[in-house]
FITORDREN-716708 format. One record per residue: x, y, z of N, C-alpha, C, O in turn; residue in three letters. Coordinates in steps of 0.001 Angstrom, whole numbers, padded with zeros to 6 digits, always signed. Example, Ala and Ser with C-alpha at 12.3 -4.5 7.8 and 13.67 -1.06 7.14 Angstrom:
2
+013190-005690+007800+012300-004500+007800+013200-003300+007800+014236-003319+008465Ala
+012850-002250+007080+013670-001060+007140+012900+000030+007870+013409+001138+008039Ser
//
This chain:
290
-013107-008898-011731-012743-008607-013129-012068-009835-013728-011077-010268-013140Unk
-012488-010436-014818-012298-012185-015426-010773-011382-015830-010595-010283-016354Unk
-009901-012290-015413-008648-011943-016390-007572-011605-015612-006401-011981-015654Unk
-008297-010639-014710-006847-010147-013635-005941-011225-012889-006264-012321-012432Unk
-004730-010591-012907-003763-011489-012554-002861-011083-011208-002350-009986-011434Unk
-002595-011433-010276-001425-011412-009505+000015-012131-008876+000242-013232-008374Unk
+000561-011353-009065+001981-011781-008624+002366-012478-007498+001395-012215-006789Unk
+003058-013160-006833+003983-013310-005963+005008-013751-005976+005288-014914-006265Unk
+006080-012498-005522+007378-013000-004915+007824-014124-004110+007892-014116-002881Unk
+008175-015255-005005+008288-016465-003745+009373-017025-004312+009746-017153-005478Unk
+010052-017506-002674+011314-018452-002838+011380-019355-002233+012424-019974-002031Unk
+010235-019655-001782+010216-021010-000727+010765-020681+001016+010945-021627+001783Unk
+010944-019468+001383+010929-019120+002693+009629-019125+003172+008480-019227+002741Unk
+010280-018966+004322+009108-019072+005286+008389-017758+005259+007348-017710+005914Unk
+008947-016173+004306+008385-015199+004416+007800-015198+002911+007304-014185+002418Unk
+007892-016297+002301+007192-015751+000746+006352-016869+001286+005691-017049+000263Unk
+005777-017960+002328+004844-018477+001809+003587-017614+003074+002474-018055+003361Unk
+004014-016761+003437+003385-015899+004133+002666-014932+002960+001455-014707+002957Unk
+003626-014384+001941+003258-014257+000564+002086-014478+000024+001110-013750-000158Unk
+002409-016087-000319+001712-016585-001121-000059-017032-000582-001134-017359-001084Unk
+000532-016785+000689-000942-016912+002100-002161-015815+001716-003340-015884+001369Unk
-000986-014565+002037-002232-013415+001268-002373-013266-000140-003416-012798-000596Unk
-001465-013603-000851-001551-013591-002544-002943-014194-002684-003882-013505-003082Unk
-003119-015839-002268-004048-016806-002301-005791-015763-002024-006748-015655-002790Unk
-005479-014932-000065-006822-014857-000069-007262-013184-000594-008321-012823-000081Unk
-006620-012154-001508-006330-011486-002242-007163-011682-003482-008189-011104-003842Unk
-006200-013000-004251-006995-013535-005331-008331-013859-005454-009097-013654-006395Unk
-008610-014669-003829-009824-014777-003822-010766-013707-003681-011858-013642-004245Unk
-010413-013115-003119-011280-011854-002585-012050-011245-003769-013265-011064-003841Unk
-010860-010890-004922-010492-009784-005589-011386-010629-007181-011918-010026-008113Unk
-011293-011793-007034-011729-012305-007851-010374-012438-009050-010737-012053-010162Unk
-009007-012881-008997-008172-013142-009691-007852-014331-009954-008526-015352-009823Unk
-006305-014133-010513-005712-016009-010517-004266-015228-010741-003968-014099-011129Unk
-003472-016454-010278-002616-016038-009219-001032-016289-010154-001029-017405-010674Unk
+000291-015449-010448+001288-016031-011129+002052-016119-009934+002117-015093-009257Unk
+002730-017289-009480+003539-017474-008617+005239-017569-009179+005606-018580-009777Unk
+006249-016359-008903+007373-015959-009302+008357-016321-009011+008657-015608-008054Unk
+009166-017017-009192+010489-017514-008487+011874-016990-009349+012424-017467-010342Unk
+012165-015854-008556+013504-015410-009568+015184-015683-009215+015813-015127-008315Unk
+015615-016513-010011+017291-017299-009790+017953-016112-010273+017978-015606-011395Unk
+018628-015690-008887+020286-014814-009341+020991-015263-010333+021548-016360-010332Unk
+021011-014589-011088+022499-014797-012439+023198-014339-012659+022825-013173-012530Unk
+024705-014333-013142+025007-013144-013875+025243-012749-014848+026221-012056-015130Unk
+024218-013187-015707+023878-013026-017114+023080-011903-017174+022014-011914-016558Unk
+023479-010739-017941+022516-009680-017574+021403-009325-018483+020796-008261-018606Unk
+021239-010806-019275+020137-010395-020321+019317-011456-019368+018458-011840-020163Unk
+019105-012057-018317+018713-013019-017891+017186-013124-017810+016662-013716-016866Unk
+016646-012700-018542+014887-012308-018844+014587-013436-019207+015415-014224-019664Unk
+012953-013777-019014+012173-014672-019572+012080-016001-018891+013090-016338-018274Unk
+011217-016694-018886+010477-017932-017892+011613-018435-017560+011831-018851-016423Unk
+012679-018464-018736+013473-020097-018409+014798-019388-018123+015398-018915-019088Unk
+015415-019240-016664+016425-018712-016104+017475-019276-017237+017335-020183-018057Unk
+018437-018509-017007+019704-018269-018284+020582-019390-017823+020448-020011-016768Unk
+021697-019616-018940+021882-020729-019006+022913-021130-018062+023128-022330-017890Unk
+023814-019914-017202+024557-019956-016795+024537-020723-015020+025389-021002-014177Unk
+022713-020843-015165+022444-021473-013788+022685-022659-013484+022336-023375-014423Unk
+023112-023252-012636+023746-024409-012427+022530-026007-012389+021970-026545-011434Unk
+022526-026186-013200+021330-027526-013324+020624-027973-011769+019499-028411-011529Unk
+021968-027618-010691+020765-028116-009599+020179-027226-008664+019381-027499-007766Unk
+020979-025424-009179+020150-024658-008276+018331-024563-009095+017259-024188-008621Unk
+018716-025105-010484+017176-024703-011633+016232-026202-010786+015019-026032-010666Unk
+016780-027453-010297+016133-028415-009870+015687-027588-008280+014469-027482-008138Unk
+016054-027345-007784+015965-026900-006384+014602-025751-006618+013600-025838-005908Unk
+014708-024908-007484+013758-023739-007455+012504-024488-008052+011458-024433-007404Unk
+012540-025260-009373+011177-026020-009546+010600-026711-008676+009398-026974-008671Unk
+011423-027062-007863+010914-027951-006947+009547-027080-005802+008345-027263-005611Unk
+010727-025998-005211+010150-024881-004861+009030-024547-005276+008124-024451-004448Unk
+008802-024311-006487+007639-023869-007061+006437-024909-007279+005253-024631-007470Unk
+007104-026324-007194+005949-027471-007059+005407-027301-005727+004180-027390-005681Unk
+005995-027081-004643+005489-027128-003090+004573-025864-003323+003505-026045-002739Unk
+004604-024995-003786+004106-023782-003662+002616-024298-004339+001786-024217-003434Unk
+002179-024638-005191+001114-025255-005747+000288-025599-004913-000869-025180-004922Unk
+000902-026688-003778+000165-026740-002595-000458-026490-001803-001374-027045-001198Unk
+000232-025217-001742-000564-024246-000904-001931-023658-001515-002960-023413-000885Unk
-001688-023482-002956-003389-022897-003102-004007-023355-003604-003721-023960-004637Unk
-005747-023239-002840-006540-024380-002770-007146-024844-004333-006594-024420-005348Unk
-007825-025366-004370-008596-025886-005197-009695-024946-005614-010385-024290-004834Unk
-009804-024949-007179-010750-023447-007668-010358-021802-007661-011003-020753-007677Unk
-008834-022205-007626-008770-020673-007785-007155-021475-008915-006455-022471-008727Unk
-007165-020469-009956-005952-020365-010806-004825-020344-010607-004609-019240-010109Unk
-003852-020927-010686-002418-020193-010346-001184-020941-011206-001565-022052-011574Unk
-000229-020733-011499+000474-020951-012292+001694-020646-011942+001566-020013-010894Unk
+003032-020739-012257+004162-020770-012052+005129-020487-012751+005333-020991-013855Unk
+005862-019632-012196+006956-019434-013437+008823-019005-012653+009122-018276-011708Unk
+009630-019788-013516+011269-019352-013202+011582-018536-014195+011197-018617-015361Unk
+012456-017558-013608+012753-016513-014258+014443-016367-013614+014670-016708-012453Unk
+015670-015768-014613+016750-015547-014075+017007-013800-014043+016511-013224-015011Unk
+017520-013172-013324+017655-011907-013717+019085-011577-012748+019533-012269-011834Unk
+019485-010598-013158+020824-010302-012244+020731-009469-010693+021653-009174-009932Unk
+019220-009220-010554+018684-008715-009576+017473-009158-009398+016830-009119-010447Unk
+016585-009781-008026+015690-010309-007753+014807-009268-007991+014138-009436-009011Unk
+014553-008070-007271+014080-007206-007535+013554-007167-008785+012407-007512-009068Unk
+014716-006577-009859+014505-006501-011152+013869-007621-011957+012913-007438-012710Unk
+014493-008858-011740+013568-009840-012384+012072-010011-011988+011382-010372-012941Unk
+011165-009779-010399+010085-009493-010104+009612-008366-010842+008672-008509-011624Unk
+010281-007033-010640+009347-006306-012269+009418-006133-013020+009011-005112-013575Unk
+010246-007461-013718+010606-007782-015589+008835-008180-015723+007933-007615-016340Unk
+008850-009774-014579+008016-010711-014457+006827-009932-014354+005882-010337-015032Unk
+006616-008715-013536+005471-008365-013372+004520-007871-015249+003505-008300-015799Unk
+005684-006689-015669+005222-006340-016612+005118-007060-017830+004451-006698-018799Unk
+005826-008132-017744+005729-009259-018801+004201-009787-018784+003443-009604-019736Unk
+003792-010531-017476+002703-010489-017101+001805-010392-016843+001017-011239-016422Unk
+001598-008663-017142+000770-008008-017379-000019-008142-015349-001236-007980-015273Unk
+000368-008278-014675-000140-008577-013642-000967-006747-012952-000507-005665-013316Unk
-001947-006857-012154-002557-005613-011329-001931-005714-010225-001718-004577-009804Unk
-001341-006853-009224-000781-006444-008006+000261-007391-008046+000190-008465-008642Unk
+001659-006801-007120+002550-007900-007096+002613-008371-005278+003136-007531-004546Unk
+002317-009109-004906+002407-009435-003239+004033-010098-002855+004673-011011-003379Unk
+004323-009219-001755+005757-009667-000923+005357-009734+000136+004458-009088+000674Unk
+006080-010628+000570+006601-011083+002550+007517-010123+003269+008121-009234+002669Unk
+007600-010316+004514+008414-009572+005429+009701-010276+005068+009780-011354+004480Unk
+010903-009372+005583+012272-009932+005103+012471-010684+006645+011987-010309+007713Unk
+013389-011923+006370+013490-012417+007402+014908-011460+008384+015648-010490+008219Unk
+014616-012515+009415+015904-011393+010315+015607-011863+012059+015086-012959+012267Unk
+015928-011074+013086+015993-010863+013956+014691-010310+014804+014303-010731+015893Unk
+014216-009427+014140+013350-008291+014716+012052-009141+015099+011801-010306+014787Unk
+011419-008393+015734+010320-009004+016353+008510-008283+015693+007373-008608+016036Unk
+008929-007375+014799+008353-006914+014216+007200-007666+012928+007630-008473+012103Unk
+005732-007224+012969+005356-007948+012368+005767-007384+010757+005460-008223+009911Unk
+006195-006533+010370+007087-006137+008732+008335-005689+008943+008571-004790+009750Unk
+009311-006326+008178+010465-006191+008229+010419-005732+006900+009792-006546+006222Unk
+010861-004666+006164+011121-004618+004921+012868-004663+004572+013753-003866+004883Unk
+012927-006231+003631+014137-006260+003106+014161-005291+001946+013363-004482+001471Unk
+015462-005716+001661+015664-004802+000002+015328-005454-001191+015978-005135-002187Unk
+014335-006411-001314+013530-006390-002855+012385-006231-002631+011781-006348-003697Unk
+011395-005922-001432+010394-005198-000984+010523-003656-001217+009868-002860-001890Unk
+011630-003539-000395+012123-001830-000640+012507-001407-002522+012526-000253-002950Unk
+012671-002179-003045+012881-001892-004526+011143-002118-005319+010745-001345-006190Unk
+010494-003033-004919+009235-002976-005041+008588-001911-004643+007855-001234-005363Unk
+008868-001680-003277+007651+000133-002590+008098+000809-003062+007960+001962-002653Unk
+008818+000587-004073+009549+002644-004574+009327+002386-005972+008933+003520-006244Unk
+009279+001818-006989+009254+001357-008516+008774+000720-009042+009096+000300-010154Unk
+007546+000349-008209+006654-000537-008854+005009+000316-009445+004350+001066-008724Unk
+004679-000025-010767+003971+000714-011711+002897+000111-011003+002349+001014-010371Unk
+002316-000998-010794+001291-001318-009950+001299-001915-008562+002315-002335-008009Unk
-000041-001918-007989-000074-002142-006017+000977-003405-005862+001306-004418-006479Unk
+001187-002935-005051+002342-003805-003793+001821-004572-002817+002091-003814-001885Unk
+001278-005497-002298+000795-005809-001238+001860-006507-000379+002621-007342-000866Unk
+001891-006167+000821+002814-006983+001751+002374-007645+003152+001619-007061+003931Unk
+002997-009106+003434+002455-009758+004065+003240-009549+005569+004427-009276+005752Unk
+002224-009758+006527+003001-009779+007833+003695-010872+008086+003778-011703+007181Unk
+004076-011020+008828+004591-012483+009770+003695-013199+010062+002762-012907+010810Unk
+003938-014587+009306+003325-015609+010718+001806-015634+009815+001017-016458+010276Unk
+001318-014893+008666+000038-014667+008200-000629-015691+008295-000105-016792+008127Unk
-001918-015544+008585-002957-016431+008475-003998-016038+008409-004711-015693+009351Unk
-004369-016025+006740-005608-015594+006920-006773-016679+006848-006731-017892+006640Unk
-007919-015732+007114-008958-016863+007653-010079-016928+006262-011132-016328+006477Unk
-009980-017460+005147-010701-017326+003682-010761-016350+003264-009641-015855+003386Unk
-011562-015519+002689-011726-014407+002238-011392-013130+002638-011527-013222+003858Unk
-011105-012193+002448-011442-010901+002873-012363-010120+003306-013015-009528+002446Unk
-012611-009940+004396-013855-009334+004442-014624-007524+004614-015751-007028+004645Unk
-013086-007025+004689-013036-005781+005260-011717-004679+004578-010532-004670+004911Unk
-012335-003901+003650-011072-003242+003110-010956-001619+003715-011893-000849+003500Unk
-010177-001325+004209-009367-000218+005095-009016+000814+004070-008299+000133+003337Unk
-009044+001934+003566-008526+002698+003093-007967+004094+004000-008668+004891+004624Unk
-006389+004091+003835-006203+005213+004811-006041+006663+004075-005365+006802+003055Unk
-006672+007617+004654-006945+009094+004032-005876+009670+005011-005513+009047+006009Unk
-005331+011059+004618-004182+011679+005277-004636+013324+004848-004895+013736+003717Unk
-004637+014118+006178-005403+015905+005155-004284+016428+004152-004497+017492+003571Unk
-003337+015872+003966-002720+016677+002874-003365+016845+001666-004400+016191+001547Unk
-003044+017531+000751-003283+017316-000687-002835+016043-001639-001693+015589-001711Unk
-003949+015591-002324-003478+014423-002732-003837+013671-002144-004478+012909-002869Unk
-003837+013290-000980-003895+012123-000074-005296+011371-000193-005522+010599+000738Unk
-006310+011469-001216-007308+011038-001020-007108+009969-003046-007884+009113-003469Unk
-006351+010296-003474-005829+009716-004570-006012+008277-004583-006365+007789-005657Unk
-005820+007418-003480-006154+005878-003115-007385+005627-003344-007657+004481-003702Unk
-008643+006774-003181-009645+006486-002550-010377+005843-003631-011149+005015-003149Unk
-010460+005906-005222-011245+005805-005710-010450+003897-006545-010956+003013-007236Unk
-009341+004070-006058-009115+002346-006236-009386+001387-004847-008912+000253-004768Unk
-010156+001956-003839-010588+001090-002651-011927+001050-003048-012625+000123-002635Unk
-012507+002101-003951-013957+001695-004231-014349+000913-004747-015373+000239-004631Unk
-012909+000930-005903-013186-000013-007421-013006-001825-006879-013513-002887-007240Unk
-012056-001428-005898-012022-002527-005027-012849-003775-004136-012744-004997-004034Unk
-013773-002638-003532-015027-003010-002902-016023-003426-004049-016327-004613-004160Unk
-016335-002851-004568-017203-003059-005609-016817-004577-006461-017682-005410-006732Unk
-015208-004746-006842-014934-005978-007238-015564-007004-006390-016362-007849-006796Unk
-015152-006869-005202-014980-007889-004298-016112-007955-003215-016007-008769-002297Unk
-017191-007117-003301-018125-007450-002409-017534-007031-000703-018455-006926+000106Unk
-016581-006874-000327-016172-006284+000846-016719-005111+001581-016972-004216+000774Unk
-017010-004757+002873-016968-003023+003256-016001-002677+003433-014897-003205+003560Unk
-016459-001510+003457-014930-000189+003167-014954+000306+004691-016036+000360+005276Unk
-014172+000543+005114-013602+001208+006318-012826+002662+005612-011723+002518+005084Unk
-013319+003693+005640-012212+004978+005351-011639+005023+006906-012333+005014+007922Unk
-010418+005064+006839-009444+005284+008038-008489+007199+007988-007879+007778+007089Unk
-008780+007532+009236-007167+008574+009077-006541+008297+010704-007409+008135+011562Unk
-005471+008252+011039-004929+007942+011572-004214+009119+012750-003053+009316+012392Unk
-004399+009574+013451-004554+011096+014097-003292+011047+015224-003516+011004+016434Unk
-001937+011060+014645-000721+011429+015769-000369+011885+016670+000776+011623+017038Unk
-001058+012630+017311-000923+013842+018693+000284+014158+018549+000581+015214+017989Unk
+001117+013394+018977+002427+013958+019138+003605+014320+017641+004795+014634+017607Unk
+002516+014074+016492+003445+013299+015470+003693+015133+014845+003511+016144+015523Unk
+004110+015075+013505+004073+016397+012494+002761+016982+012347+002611+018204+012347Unk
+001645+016033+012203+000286+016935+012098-000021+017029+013397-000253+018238+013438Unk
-000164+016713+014294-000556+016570+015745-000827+018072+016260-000706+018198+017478Unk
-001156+019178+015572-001374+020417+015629-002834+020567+016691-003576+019585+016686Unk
-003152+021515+017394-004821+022025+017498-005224+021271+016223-005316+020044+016191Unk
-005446+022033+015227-006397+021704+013916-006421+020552+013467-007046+020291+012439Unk
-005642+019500+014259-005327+018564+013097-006453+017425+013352-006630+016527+012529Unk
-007177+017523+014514-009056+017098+014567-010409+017489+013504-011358+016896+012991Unk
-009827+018892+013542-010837+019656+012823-010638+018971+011552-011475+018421+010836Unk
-009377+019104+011398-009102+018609+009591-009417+017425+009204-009979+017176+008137Unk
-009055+016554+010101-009596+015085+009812-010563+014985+009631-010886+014308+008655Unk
-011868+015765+010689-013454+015496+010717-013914+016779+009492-015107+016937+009747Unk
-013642+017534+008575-013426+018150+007660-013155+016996+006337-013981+016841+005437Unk
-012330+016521+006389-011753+015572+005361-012867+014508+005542-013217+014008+004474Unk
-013496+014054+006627-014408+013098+006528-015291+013587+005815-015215+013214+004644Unk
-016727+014800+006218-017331+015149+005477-017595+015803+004342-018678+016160+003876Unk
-016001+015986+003755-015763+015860+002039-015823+014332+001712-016565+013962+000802Unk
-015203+013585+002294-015389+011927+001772-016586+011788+001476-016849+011750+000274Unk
-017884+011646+002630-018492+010839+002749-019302+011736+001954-020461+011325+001906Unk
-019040+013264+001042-020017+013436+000291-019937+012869-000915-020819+012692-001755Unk
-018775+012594-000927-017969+012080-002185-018824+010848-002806-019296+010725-003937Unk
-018863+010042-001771-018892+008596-001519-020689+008319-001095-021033+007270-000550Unk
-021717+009449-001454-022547+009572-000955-023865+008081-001339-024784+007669-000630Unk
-023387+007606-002777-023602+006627-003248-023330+004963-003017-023673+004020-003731Unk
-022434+004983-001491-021847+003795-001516-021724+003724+000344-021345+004626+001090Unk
-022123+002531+000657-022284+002495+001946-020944+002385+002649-020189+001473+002311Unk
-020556+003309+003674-018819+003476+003686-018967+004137+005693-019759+004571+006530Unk
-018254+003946+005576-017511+004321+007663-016565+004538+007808-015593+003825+007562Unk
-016595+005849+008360-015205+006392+008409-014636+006444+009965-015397+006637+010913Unk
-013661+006311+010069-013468+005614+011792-011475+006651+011667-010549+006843+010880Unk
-011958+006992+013178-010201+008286+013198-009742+007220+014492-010393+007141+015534Unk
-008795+006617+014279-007319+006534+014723-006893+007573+015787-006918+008774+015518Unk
-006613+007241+016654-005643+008377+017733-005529+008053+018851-006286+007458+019618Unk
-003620+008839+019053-003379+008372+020008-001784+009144+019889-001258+009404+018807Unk
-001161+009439+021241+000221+009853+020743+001013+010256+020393+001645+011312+020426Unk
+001040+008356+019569+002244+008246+018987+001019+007697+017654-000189+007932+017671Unk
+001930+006782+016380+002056+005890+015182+001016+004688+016366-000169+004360+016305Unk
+001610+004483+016898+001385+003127+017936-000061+002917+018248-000857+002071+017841Unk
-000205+004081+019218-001366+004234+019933-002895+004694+019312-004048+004666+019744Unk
-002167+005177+017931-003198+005342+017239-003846+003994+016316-004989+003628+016044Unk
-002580+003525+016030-003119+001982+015415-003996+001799+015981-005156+002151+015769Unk
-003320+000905+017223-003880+000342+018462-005523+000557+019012-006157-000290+019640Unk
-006094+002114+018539-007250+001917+019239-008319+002226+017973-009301+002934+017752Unk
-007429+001171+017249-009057+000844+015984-008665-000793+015665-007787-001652+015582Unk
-010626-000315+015524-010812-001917+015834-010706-002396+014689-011595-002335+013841Unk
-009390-003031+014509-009038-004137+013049-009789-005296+013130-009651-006256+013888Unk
-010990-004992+011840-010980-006277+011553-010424-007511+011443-009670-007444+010472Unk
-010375-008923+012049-009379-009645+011764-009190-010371+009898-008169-010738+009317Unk
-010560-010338+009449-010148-010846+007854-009985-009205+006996-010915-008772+006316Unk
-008889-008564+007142-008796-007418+006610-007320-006848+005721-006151-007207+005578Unk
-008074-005928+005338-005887-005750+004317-006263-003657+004766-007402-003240+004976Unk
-005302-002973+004789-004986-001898+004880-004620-000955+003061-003657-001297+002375Unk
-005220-000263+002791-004799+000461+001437-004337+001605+001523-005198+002354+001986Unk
-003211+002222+001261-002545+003285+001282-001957+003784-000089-001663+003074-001051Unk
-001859+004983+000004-001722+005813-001343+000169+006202-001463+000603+006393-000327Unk
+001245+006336-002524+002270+006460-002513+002385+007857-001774+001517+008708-001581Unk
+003726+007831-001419+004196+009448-001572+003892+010408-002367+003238+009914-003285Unk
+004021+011570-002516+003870+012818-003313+005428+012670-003675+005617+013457-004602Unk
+006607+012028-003365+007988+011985-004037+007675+010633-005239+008563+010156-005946Unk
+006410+010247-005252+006409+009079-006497+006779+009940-007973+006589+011126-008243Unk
+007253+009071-008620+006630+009841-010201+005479+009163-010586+004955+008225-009986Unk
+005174+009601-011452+003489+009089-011979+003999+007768-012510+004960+007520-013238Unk
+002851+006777-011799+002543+006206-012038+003802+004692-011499+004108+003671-012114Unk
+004200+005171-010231+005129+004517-009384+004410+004260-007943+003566+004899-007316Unk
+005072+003117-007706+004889+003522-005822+006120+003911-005391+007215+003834-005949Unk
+005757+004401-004167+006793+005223-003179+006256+005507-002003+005513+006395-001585Unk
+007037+004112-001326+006496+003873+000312+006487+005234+001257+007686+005394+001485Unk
+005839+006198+001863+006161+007679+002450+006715+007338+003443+006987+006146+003580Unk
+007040+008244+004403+007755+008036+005741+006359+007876+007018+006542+007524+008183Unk
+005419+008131+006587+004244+007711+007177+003556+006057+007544+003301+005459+008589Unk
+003460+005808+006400+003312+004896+005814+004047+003600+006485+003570+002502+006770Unk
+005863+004295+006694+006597+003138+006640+006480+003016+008231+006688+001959+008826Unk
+006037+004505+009001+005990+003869+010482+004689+003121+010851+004607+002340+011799Unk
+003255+003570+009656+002448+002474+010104+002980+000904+010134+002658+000149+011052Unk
+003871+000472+008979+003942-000685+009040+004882-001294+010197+005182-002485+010115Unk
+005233-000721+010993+005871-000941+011916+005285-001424+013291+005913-001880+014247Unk
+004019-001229+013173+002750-001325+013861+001802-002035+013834+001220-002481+014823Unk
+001397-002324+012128-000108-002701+011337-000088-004303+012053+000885-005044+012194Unk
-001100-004468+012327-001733-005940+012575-001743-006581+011524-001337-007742+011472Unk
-002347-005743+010207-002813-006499+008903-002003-006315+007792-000978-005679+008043Unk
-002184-006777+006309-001491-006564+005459-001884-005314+005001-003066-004970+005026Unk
-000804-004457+004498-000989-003504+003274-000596-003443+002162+000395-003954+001641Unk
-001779-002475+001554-001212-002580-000207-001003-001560-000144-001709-000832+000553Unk
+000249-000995-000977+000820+000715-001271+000438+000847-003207+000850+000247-004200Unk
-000380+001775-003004-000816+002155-004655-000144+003196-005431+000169+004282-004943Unk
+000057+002889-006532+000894+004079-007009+000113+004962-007358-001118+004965-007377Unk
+001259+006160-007801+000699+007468-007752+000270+007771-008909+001038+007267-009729Unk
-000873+008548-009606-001158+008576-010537-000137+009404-011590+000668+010187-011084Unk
-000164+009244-012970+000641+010205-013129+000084+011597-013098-001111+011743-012842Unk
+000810+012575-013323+000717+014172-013081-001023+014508-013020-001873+014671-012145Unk
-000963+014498-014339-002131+014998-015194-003828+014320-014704-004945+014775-014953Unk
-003440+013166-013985-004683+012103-013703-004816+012834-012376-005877+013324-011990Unk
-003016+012901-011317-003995+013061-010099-003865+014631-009784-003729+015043-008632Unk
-003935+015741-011274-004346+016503-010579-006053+016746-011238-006788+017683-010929Unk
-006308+015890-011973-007812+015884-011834-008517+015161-010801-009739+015270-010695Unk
-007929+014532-010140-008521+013526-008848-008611+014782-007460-009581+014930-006718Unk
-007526+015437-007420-007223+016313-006438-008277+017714-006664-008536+018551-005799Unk
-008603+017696-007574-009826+019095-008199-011136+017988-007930-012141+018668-008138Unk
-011394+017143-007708-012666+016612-007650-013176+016764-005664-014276+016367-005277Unk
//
């Protein structure tokens, strides 16, 4: 789609240029061009708009351009991208001043740095992003490297109600981007659904999908095992791939809201995921009647 735009959260760590890694092969994929975000703490609380407020100290504003010149670097040649400083009194908040100013379709974050050995760490302007952000979230693992393009988009289905709400922005997706679709559900044994039925339901939920979807060449592949873990674990991830997941049912329309599902896949995922918001009321209960 000519025009679309995406975000990234970057500060010149080593976890936003992990960021800006999948932002880059995202854009490409997706067919975008890219706004690269750099937001200076202030405490000016009108601190909106490109040119951080005035109260910033001349060499933390030299230090962040600078930042944002290295960042240039990173993405290649033939794809768009652009740059912008912004001051806000919360990073968070200034990322979705920037977003909606922007007009951007996805905003991409990094793992928070730390200790853990985990390939997603979610800090707290990720966590303010998965809960309040009006459009997709994408988040990068550790260490990312992707290998050009995308080649493989994952959509995960869940038998609740609702839970199939993602499905028709992984199509719109595929279809952008020339990718196959993988429909995923992910089957806990030991978890809350881990019931007798909770086979039946999955392979039930498949052949509502795939009537759904009867028009579009698609594979639906079940996860299981367990635990969260073991079910990852015995599907075969593509290695050029991203994961798509649908918000909570605690979103309001037209928010994301990382679920408690969700947050133990990422505790696990090999690949990146995007968390989509929820439609509002009225949209997804016509999605949920279809």
């Amino acid at each position: 789609m000519s025009g679309t735009r995406y975000l990234v959260a970057y500060g010149g760590d080593k976890r936003s240029k992990d960021a800006l890694r999948l932002g880059v092969a995202l854009a490409a994929s997706f067919k975008a061009e890219l706004d690269i975000v750099l937001v200076v703490k202030t405490d000016n609380p009108s601190g909106a708009g490109d040119t951080p407020a005035g109260d910033i100290a001349p060499v933390l504003r030299e230090q962040a351009l600078q930042r944002l010149d290295d960042a240039l670097t990173l993405v290649p040649d033939g794809l768009t991208a652009r740059t912008h400083l912004r001051g806000d009194r919360s990073i968070a908040q200034g990322v979705l001043a920037a977003a909606a100013d922007l007009d951007v379709a996805m905003t991409v974050v990094g793992a928070a740095s730390g200790g853990s050995k985990l390939a997603f760490t979610i800090g707290p302007v990720a966590t303010a992003l998965l809960h309040a952000s009006p459009v997709p979230v994408a988040m990068a693992p550790r260490r990312y490297t992707p290998g050009g393009r995308l080649e493989r988009l994952y959509c995960a289905l869940g038998t609740r109600p609702g839970a199939q709400l993602v499905l028709d922005e992984a199509v719109e997706g595929v279809a952008r981007s020339g990718m196959d679709l993988r429909l995923l559900s992910l089957l806990e044994l030991d978890g809350p659904d881990g019931d007798d039925g909770a086979r039946s339901r999955v392979e039930g939920l498949m052949e509502q999908t795939m009537r759904r979807l009867e028009d579009n060449e698609v594979v639906f592949e079940i996860g299981q095992g367990r635990s969260m873990k073991q079910a990852i674990e015995s599907v075969g991830w593509h290695p050029h791939s991203v994961l798509m997941v649908g918000s909570s049912r605690l979103a309001q329309g037209n928010q994301t809201f990382l679920g408690s599902t969700a947050a133990r896949m990422l505790r696990h995922l090999p690949v990146p995921m995007i968390v989509v918001p929820r439609p509002a009321p009225a949209d997804a209960r016509q999605l949920e009647e279809v």
